[in-house]
C-alpha positions in Angstrom: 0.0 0.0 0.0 1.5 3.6 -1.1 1.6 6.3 1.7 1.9 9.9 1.5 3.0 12.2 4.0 -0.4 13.4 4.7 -1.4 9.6 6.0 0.1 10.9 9.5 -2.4 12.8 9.9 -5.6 10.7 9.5 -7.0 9.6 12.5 -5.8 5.8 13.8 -8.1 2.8 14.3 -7.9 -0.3 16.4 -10.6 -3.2 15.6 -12.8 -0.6 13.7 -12.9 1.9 16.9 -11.6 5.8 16.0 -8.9 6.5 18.8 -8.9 10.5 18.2 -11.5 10.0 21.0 -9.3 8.0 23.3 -6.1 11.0 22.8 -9.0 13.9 23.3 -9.5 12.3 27.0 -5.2 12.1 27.7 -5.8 15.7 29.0 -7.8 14.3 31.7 -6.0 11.3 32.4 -2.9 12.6 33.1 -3.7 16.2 34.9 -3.7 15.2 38.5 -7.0 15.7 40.7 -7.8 17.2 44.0 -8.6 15.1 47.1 -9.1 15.5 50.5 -5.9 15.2 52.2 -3.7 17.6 54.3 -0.6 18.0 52.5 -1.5 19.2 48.8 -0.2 17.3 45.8 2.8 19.8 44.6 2.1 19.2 41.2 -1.5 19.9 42.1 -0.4 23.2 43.1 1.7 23.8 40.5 -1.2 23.2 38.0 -3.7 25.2 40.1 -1.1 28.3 40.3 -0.8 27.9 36.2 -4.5 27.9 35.6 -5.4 31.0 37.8 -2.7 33.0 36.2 -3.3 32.4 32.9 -6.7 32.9 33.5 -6.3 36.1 35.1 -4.0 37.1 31.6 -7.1 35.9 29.4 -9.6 37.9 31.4 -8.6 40.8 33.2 -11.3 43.1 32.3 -14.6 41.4 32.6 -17.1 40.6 35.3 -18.2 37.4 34.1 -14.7 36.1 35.0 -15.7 34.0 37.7 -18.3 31.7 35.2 -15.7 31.5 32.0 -12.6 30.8 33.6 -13.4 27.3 34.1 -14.0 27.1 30.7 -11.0 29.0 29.2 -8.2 27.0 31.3 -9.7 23.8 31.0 -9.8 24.3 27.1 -6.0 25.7 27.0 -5.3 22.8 29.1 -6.9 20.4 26.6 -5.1 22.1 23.4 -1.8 22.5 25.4 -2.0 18.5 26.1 -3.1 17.5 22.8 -0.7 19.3 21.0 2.3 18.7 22.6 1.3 15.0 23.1 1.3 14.8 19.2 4.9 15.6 19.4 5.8 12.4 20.5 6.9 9.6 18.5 3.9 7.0 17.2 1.0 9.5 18.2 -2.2 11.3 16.7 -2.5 14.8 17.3 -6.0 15.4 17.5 -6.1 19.2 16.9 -4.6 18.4 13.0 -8.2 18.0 12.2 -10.4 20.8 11.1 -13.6 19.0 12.4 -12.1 18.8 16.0 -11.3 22.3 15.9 -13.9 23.7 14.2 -15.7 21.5 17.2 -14.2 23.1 19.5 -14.3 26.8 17.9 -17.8 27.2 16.7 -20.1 26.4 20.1 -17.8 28.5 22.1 -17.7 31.4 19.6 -21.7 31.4 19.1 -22.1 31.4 23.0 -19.8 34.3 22.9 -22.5 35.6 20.9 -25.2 34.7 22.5 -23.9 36.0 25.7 -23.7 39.4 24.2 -27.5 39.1 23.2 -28.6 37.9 25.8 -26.9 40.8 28.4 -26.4 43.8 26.2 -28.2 43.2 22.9 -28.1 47.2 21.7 -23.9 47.2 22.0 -23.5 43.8 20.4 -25.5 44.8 17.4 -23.6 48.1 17.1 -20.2 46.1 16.9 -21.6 46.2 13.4 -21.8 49.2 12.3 -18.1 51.6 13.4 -19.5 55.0 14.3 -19.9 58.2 12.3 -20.2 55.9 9.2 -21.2 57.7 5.8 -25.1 56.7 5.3 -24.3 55.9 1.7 -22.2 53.1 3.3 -24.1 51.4 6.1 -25.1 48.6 4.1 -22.3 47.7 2.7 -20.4 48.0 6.4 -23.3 46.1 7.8 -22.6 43.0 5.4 -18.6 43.2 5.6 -19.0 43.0 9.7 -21.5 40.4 9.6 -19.5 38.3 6.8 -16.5 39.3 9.2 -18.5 38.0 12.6 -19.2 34.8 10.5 -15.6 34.2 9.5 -14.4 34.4 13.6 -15.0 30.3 14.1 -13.0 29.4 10.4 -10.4 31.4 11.5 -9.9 30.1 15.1 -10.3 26.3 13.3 -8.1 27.0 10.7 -5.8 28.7 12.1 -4.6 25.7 14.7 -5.4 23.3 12.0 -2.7 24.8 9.5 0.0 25.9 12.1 0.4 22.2 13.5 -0.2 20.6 10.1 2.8 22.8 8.6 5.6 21.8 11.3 3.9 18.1 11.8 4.7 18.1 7.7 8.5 19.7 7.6 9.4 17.7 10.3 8.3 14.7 8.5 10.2 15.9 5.1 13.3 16.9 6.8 13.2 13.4 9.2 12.9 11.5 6.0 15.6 13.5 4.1 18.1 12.7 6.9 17.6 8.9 7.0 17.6 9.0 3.4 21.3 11.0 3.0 22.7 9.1 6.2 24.6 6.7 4.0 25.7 8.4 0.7 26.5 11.9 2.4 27.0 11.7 6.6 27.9 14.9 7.0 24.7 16.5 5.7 22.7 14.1 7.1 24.1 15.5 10.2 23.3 19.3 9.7 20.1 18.0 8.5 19.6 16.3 12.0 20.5 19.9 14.0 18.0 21.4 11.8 15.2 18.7 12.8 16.2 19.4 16.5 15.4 23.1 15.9 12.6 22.7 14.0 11.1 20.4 17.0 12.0 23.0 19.3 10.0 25.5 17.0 7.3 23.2 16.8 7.3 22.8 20.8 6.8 26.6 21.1 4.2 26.4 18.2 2.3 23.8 20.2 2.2 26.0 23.2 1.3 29.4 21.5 -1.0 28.3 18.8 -3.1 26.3 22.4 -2.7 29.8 24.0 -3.7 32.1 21.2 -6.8 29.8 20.5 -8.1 30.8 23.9 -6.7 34.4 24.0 -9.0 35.2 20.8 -11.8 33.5 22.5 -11.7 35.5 25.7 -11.1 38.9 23.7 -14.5 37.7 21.7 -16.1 37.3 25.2 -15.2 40.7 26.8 -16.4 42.2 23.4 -19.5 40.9 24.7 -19.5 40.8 28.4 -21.3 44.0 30.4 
């Protein structure tokens, strides 16, 4: 059977069953939980201490804080998990696929929307129209920041999607051109091998901001719409 380098990235089955579902739930297997005990888990500190300062970062301005913090860290902690989990040799990355992401984009972005509705209906409508606009133009302004609203959950999807996809793919090319020069030409083979060390390192810090920036764009969305 002929592969391509774009087989990595389809999702892997064992006896028929789709284990994208089983590498989504790693997140939760692996973050430690809290129980009743005197003497805290460090690492259970450590996470706690992580979650409400990046939390405070993603939402410093808003009053509804307190109900989408939860939300917000437990998503970055997901995407953070997944994607540098994929890293590793002989696993899935889940967030390669645009159907996981957009998954994960589009409900949170439309309640985004719905909580701006819902609280403060006349400033979420006027996000649509910039003020002091010509009358001549207010239709055509209208459409472009409706068609623009619409295009927030693509972007969020797509955005993850093609960032990991991109390094997943030159590491894949420049792994494969190593092995393949190792032995007709060692010496390239071995500034081709520093180069796929500092592409993973690029790729680590990919992982980590593409998880962060994911959330940071959802929690400016929300304080767009938050009283």
């Amino acid at each position: 059977m002929n592969l391509t380098l774009f087989d990595q990235f389809m999702s892997p089955q064992i006896l028929g069953m789709d284990l994208s579902i089983l590498a989504l739930l790693m997140p939760s297997i692996i973050f430690p939980t809290k129980k009743n005990r005197v003497k805290p888990n460090p690492l259970l500190t450590l996470q706690l201490w992580l979650t409400y300062t990046i939390t405070k970062q993603l939402t410093p301005n808003m009053k509804t804080n307190h109900k989408w913090s939860l939300i917000l860290a437990s998503l970055l902690c997901l995407l953070l998990t997944t994607n540098l989990l994929g890293l590793l040799p002989y696993t899935f990355t889940p967030t390669t696929q645009l159907s996981i992401n957009m998954g994960l984009a589009f409900p949170l972005w439309l309640a985004t929307v719905n909580t701006g509705l819902m609280n403060q209906p006349t400033k979420s409508l006027a996000h649509l129209l910039p003020e002091g606009t010509p009358t001549p133009l207010v239709p055509a302004l209208i459409i472009i920041e409706t068609i623009s609203l619409l295009m927030r959950p693509l972007a969020l999807g797509v955005r993850l999607t093609a960032n990991l996809t991109a390094g997943h793919l030159l590491i894949q090319l420049i792994s494969t051109a190593m092995t393949t020069l190792l032995p007709t030409m060692p010496t390239v083979s071995f500034l081709t091998m520093i180069l796929l060390f500092l592409l993973t390192t690029l790729e680590l810090a990919v992982a980590m901001i593409q998880a962060y920036v994911f959330v940071l764009l959802l929690g400016l969305y929300l304080q767009e719409n938050s009283p």
